[in-house]
N, C-alpha and C positions, 0 to 999 in steps of 0.2 A: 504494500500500500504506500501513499504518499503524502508528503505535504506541498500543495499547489497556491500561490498566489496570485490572484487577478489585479492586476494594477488598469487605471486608464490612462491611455499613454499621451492622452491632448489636455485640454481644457474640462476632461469631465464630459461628462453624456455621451457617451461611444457606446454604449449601451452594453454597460455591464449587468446588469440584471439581466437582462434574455442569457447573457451565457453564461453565467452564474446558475441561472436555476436551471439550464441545460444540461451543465457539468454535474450538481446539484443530484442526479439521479442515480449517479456514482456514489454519493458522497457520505459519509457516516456524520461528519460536522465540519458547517459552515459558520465561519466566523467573522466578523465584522470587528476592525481595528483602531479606527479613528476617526471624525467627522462627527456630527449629529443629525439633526434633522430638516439642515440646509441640502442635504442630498436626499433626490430621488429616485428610486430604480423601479423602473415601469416594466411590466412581464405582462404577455397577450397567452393567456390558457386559455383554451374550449372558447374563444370569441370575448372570454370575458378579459379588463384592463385589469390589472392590481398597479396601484402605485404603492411603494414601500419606503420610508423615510429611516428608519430606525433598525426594524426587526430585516435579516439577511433574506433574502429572494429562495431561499433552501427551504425556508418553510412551507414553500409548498409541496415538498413531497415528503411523504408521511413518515418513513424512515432518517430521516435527517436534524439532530439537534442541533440549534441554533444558537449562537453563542455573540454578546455583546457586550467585546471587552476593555479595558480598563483605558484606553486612549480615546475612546468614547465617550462626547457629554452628554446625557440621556436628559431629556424634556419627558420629565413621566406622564404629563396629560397627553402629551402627542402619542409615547411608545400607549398606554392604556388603551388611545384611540383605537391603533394600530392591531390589539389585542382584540377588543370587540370587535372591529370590522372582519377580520380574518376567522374568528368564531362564527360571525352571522355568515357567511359563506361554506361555515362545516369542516373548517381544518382547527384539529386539536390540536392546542397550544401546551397543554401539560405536558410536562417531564420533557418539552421538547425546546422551551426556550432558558437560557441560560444570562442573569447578566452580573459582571463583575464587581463586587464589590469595593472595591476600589475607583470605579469609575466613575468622574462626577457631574453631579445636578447643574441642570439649567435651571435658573431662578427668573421672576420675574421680574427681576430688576436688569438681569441681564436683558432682555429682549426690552425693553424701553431706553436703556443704554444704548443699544446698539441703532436702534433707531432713532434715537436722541444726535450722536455722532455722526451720523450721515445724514439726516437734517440740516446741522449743523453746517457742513464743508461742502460751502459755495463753491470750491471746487477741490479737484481730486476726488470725488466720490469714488469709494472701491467700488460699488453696485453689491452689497451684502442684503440676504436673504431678509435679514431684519429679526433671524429663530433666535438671536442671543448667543452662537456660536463663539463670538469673538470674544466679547468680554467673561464668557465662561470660562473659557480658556485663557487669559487674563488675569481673573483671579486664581486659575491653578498654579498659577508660576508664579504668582503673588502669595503664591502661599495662607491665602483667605478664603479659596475655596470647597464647597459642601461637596462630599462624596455623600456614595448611595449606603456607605456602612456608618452612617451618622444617622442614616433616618430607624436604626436598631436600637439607636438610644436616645429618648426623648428629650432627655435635661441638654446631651451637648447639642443636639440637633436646636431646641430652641437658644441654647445660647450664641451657637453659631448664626444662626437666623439675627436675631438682635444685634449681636456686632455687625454683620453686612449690612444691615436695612442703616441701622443711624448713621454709620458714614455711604451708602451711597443716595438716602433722602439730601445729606448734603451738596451732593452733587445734584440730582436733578433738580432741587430747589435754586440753587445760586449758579449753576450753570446752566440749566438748562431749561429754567425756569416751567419744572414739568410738577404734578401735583405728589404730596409724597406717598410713600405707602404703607400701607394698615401694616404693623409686626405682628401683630394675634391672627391677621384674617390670616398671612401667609402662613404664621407658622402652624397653623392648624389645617391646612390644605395641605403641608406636606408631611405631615405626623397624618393624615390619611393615608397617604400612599403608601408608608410602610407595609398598610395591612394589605394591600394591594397589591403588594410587589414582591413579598417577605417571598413568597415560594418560589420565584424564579432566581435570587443571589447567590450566585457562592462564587466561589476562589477561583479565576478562569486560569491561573497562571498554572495551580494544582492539578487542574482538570483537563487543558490541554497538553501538560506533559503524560501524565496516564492514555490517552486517547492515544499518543506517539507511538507511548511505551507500547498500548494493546497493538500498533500497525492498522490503525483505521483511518481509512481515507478520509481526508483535511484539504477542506477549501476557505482558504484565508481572503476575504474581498477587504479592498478599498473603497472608500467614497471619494468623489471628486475622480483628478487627473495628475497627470505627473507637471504639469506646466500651473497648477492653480497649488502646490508643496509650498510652506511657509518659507522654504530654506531655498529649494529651486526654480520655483513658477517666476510668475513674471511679478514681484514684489514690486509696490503693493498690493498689487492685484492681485491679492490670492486668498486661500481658505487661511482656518488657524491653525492648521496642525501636519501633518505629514501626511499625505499619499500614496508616497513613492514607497517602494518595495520594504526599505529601512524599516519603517514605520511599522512593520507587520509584529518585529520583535518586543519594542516598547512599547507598541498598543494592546498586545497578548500575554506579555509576560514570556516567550519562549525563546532561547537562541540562535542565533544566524546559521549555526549548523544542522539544523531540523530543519532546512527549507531544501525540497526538492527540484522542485521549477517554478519559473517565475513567467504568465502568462501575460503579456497588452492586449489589450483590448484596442481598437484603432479604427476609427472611420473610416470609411471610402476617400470622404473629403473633409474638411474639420471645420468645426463650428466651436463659440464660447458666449457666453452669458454673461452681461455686467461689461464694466469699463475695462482698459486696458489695451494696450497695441497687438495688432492681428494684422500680420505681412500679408498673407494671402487672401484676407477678405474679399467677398464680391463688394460692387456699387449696383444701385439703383433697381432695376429689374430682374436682374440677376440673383440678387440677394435675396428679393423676394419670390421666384421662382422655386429657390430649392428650398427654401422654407417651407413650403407649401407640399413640392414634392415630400420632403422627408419630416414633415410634421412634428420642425425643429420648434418646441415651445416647452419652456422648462416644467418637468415633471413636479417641482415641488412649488415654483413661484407662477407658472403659467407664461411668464416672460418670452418673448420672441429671441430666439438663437441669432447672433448672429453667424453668416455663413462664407465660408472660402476654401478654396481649392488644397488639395493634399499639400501637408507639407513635408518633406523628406526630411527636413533639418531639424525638424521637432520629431521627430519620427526616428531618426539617429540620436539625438538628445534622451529620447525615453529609454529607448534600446542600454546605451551605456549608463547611464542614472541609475535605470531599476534594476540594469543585471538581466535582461530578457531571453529566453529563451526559446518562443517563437510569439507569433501575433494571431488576434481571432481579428478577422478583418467581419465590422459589420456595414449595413445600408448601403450594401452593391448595389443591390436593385435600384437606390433611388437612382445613381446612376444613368439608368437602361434607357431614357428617353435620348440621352443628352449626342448627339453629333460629333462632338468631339471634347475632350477631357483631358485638363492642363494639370502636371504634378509639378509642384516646385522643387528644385533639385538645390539650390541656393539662396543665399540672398547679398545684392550690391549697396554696398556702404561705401560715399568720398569714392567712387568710383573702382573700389576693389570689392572683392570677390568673399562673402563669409562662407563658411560651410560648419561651422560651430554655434550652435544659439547665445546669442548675445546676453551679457549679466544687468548691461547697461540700459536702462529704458530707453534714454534718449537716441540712443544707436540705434535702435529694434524699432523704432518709433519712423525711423528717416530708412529705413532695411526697405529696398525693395524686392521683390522676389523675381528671381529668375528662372522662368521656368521650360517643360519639354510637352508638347502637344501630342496627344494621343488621340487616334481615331476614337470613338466611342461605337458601340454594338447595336445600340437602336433595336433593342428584342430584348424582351422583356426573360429574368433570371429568374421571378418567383418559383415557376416549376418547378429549378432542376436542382438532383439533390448529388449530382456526380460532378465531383471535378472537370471528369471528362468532358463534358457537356456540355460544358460553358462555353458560350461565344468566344471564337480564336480570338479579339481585340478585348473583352473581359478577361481573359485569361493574360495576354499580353500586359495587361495595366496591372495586375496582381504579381504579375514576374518582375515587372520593372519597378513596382515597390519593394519584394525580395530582393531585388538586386540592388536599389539604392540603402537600402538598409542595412544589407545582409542576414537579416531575419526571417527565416522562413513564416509564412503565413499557413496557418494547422488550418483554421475554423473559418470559415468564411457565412456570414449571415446574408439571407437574400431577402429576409422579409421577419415581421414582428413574432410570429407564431412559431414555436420550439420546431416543430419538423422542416422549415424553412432555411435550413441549414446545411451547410457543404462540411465535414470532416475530411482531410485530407488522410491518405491511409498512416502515416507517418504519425497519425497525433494516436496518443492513447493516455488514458486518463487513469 
């Protein structure tokens, strides 16, 4: 058996959730390492949508425990939401979801903070969901904030509460001139959840070393992308926490030496959400075209994607970052109309040549991309589920991304629905 990680190798929404709960049907436990519930991962079963913010896309298939570990800041109305909604549809939740003890709470001063701060910054807006993500994570490194093994004990749990609420009413009164908040209402909403939540906690670090120990197959997901990493995206523009493949071991608690492969997920062509520089964007009609085609609109904010052409350079960037060892290429299909289809191989800066992603905004900002035209197939991929199959100039665009990369591509996705799927015979899970 193995340990697998799914990283996204762009901006987020390459759609890891379809091959997540793909993979998923392999899998003994699926686990989820860092983000909250600014990320969405949208899975199409029997016709029906799920969108999932919190709980891992694995819980849809009945054999599989789910697991939400300690780099994770859980918004517990949202995961409860998360819980009822997946009961009313008939998938049992007991003995099957797992969250860490260690992991901690979004509060609701977080989420008025964070939308308070963007408010605020007439410019530079990062474009943040508004879930409280940031300053969650924030106070962790501040060392002031609430984990999920506080809400076991009521006395620190409300004294913890009372220290964050008086100094950050400070802020939102004198900064942000926002109203303050009740300390009893809060701290009695979340000495609720205890009772709530009490049978899903325990130790994820203990529990995924035995899971190893037993040899039971382990799918490690990320939220977000490799380009949206606190440390590598495109700062500021990014999430609060890690992504990229690292992040697997201090969001779970288990060693770099337990990880068997390391899976990207990767677009056709790449799209991102919120502000930020994007070399290969479309303009005007165009933008709006493949929108439309690939029903780019964020799963958790509803927000319109914006859209642009592959980029190899980011696509080489994910590759050596995460440690990859091949890609699931999805939304070929959107593809299928198009006449002809541009990859960017580079990008020109001061009139030289980059082929390394820039650290610099302002560089990346003025980067144009240079790119190579590809015929495009004009016949549509949804049918087919054989490599072989595929249009010689789809097949051609799939090789000349292996080749600009050097990463083979295993998984190739043609459409939303789990059987809409190309395995290459080389992949096995």
């Amino acid at each position: 058996m193995s340990v697998n990680i799914i990283i996204g190798s762009q901006w987020g929404d390459e759609g890891k959730g379809k091959i997540v709960d793909l993979l998923s049907k392999n899998a003994d436990v699926v686990a989820r390492y860092q983000g909250g519930a600014n990320a969405g991962h949208s899975i199409v079963l029997q016709g029906d949508k799920y969108i999932l913010h919190l709980i891992p896309s694995g819980i849809l298939h009945p054999q599989t425990t789910c697991i939400i570990g300690n780099g994770v800041v859980v918004d517990p109305g949202v995961l409860l939401d998360e819980i009822q909604f997946l009961e009313s549809k008939g998938i049992n939740i007991s003995g099957r979801l797992l969250i860490s003890h260690r992991a901690h709470l979004i509060m609701p001063y977080h989420k008025l903070l964070d939308q308070a701060q963007e408010d605020l910054s007439a410019e530079g807006k990062i474009g943040t969901t508004g879930r409280g993500i940031g300053p969650a994570y924030v106070d962790k490194v501040n060392r002031t904030g609430i984990r999920i093994v506080d809400l076991l004990d009521k006395d620190i749990l409300t004294h913890k509460i009372q220290l964050n609420i008086n100094q950050k009413n400070q802020i939102l009164e004198k900064i942000y001139k926002r109203d303050r908040l009740d300390v009893a209402a809060i701290t009695q909403e979340y000495l609720s959840f205890d009772k709530k939540m009490d049978e899903y906690i325990a130790d994820i670090s203990i529990y995924m070393e035995q899971a190893i120990r037993d040899r039971k197959n382990i799918l490690i997901e990320g939220a977000q992308g490799t380009l949206l990493d606190i440390d590598f995206g495109t700062y500021p523009y990014v999430t609060s926490s890690n992504p990229i493949s690292g992040g697997a071991c201090t969001g779970l608690g288990i060693g770099p030496t337990r990880i068997d492969r390391v899976i990207g997920i990767i677009k056709a062509y790449t799209t991102r959400v919120g502000h930020g520089p994007f070399p290969t964007e479309f303009s005007g009609e165009m933008s709006n075209r493949m929108r439309e085609l690939g029903d780019e609109y964020g799963a958790t904010t509803g927000r319109p994607r914006r859209c642009g052409w592959f980029d190899a350079v980011i696509a080489n960037y994910a590759a050596r970052i995460n440690g990859l060892d091949c890609f699931a290429l999805t939304k070929l299909d959107v593809l299928d109309t198009l006449a002809e289809i541009k990859i960017c191989t580079a990008y020109r800066f001061d009139e030289r040549p980059i082929t390394n992603f820039p650290a610099d905004l302002r560089t990346l900002k003025q980067c144009q991309p240079e790119y190579i035209i590809l015929a495009g197939w004009e016949v549509s991929t949804k049918p087919i589920r054989d490599y072989n199959d595929l249009p010689e100039n789809a097949k051609k665009y799939i090789e000349t991304i292996e080749s600009l990369v050097g990463i083979p591509v295993s998984i190739i996705s043609v459409g939303p629905d789990r059987d809409q799927t190309i395995f290459q015979e080389r992949f096995r899970l």
